[in-house]
TIPAGU-664994 format. One record per residue (C-alpha): residue in three letters; x negated, y, z negated. Coordinates in steps of 0.02 Angstrom, whole numbers, padded with zeros to 5 digits, always signed. Example, Ala and Ser with C-alpha at 12.3 -4.5 7.8 and 13.67 -1.06 7.14 Angstrom:
# residues 2
Ala-00615-00225-00390/Ser-00684-00053-00357/
***
This chain:
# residues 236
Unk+01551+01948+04142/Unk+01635+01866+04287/Unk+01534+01709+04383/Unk+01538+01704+04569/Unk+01588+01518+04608/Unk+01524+01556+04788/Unk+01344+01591+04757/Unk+01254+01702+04938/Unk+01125+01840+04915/Unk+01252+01981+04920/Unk+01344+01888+04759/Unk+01174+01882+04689/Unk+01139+02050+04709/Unk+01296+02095+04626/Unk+01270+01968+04487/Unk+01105+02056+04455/Unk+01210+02221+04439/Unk+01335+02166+04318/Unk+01185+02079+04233/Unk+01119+02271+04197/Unk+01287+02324+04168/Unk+01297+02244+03989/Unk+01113+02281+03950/Unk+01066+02342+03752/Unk+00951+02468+03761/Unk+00887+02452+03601/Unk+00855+02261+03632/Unk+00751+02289+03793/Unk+00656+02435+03677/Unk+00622+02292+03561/Unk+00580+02162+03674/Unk+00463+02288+03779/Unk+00388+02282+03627/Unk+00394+02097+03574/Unk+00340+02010+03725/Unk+00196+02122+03835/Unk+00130+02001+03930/Unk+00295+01973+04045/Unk+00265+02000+04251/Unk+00463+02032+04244/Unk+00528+02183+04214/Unk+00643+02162+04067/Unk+00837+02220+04092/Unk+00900+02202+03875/Unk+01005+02054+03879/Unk+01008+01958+03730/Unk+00989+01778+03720/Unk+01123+01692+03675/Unk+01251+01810+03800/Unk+01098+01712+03929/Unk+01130+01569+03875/Unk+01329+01574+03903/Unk+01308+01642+04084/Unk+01208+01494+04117/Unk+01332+01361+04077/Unk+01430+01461+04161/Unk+01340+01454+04303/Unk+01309+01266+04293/Unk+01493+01219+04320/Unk+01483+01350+04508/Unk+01372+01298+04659/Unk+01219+01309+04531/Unk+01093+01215+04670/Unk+01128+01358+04782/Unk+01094+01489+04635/Unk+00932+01401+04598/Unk+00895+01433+04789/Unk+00943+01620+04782/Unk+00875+01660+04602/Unk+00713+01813+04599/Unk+00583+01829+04480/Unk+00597+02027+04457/Unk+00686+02010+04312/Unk+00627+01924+04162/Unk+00817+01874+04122/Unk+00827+01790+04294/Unk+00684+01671+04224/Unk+00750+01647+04061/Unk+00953+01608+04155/Unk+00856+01501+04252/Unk+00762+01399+04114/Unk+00938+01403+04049/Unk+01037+01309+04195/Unk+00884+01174+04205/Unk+00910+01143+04022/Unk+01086+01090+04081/Unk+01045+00981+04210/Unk+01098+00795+04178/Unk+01028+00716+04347/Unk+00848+00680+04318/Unk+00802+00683+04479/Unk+00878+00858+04527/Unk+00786+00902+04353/Unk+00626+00880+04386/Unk+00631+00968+04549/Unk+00681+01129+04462/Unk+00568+01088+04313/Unk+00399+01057+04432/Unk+00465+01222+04515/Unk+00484+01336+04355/Unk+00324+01291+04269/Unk+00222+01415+04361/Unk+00346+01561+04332/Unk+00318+01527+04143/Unk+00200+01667+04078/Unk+00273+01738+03897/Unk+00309+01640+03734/Unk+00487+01687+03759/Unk+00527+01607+03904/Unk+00408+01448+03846/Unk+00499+01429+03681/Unk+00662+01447+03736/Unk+00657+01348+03905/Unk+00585+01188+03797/Unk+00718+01211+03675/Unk+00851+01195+03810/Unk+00762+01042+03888/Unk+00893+00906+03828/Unk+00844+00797+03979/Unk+00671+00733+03878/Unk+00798+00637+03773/Unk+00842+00530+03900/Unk+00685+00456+03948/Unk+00549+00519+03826/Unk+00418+00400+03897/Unk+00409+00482+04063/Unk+00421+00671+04020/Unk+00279+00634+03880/Unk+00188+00565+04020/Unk+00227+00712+04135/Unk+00209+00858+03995/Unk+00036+00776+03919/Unk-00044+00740+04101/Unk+00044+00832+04232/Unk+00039+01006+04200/Unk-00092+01140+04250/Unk-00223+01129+04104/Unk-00276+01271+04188/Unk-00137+01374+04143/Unk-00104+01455+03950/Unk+00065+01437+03959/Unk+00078+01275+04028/Unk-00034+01188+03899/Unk+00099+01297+03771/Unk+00244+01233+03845/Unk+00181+01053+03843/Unk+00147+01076+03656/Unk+00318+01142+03628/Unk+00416+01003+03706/Unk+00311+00911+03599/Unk+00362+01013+03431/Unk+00532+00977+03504/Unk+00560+00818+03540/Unk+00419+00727+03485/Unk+00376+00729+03324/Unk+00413+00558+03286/Unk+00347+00403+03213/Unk+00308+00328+03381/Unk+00225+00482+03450/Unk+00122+00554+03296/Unk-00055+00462+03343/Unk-00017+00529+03534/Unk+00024+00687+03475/Unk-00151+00712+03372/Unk-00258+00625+03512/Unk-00156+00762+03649/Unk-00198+00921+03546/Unk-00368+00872+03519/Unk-00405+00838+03715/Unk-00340+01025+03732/Unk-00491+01167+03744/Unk-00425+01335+03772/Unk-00458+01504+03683/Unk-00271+01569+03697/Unk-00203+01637+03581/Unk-00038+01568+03619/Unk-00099+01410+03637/Unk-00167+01414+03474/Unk-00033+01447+03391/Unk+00053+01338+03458/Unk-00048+01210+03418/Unk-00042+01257+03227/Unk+00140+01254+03255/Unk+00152+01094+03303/Unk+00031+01010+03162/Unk+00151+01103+03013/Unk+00282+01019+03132/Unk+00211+00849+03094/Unk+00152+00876+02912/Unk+00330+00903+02850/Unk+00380+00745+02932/Unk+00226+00664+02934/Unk+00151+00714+02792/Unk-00008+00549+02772/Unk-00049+00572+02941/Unk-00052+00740+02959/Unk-00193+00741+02821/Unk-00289+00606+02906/Unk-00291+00716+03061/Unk-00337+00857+02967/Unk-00486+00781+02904/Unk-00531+00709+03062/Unk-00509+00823+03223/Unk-00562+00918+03335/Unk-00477+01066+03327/Unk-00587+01260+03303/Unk-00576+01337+03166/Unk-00446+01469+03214/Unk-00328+01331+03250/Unk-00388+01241+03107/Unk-00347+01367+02983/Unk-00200+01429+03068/Unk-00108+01256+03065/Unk-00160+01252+02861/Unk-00075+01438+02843/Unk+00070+01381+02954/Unk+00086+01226+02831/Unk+00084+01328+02688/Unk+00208+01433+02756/Unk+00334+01310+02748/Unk+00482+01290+02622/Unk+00460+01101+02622/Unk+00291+01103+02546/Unk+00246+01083+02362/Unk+00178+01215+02292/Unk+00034+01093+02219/Unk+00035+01045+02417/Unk-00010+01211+02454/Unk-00127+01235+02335/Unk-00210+01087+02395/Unk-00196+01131+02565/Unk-00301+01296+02535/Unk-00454+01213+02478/Unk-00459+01134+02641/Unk-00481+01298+02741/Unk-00646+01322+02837/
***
């Protein structure tokens, strides 16, 4: 689809249009389906077609889009995400970042929004800071999209002991969260196997989250079978 390089509300409205114009009905049907718990209304556009209008969109006027850009659409969010995960400036990116936090309400948007978050890379100290103690703790999907960048760009030798401390400061009942969570610990066990079993045997997690993150370990490819065996006796 064609990019406006001059971005105004009536080229946004028209963007929107040809947006809808190369929906997949079958997708949104899918989708509908998949993620529930949107406020957006979902239009059908697949991800990775997203993801190429956003880069797109990076090399126009992409402050002023990020000025004009709605939230009826739950493709609007996810472009959005998109063009943040492209920004190189940190300053410009954490204005945007602060500012799209709260529109975060669906795993889909979490997951894929963290995964586009290159910027972490270049100055891990202070987003760890930021993601582990300056996000509403309040919010589901805030606490999940602090544990994802984590998954993401964390999981490291210098990190690991943070990492275990961070999920066991974290109390919530959501289900997303919790998965998450479990998510993240398989995360670590693969690559950190030793002190992924110390945790294990010495947290705080519930027991949902507990035995999820065992399950999720056991789901893995690059576990031993005798691993998994193992791993199974250790289920509450």
């Amino acid at each position: 689809m064609d990019i406006p390089y001059i971005w105004n509300k009536n080229n946004y409205n028209k963007f929107i249009k040809e947006l809808k114009s190369i929906k997949d009905d079958n997708y949104k049907a899918f989708n509908s389906k998949l993620i529930p718990d949107t406020n957006n209304k979902i239009i059908g556009v697949r991800i990775p077609i997203l993801r190429s209008i956003a880069k797109k969109i990076y090399k126009t006027d992409y402050i002023k889009f990020l000025e004009l850009v709605n939230n009826k659409y739950m493709e609007e969010v996810l472009i959005e995400g998109f063009l943040i995960g492209n920004i190189k400036d940190e300053e410009i990116a954490d204005k945007y970042i602060i500012r799209f936090l709260p529109k975060i309400d669906n795993w889909c948007v979490c997951d894929t929004f963290c995964n586009s978050l290159k910027i972490v890379n270049s100055n891990k100290e202070k987003y760890f800071d930021f993601f582990t103690n300056k996000i509403d703790i309040n919010k589901a999907f805030s606490v999940r999209t602090s544990i994802v960048i984590l998954n993401s760009y964390y999981v490291e030798k210098n990190y690991i002991d943070k990492i275990f401390k961070y999920i066991d400061s974290i109390k919530s009942e959501h289900y997303y969260v919790r998965m998450s969570i479990a998510w993240l610990i398989s995360t670590c066990y693969v690559k950190f196997r030793d002190e992924t079993l110390e945790y294990l045997n010495n947290n705080k997690l519930d027991d949902f989250t507990y035995n999820k993150s065992i399950q999720k370990i056991i789901e893995s490819k690059r576990v031993s079978k005798k691993e998994k065996d193992d791993l199974r006796k250790m289920k509450h």
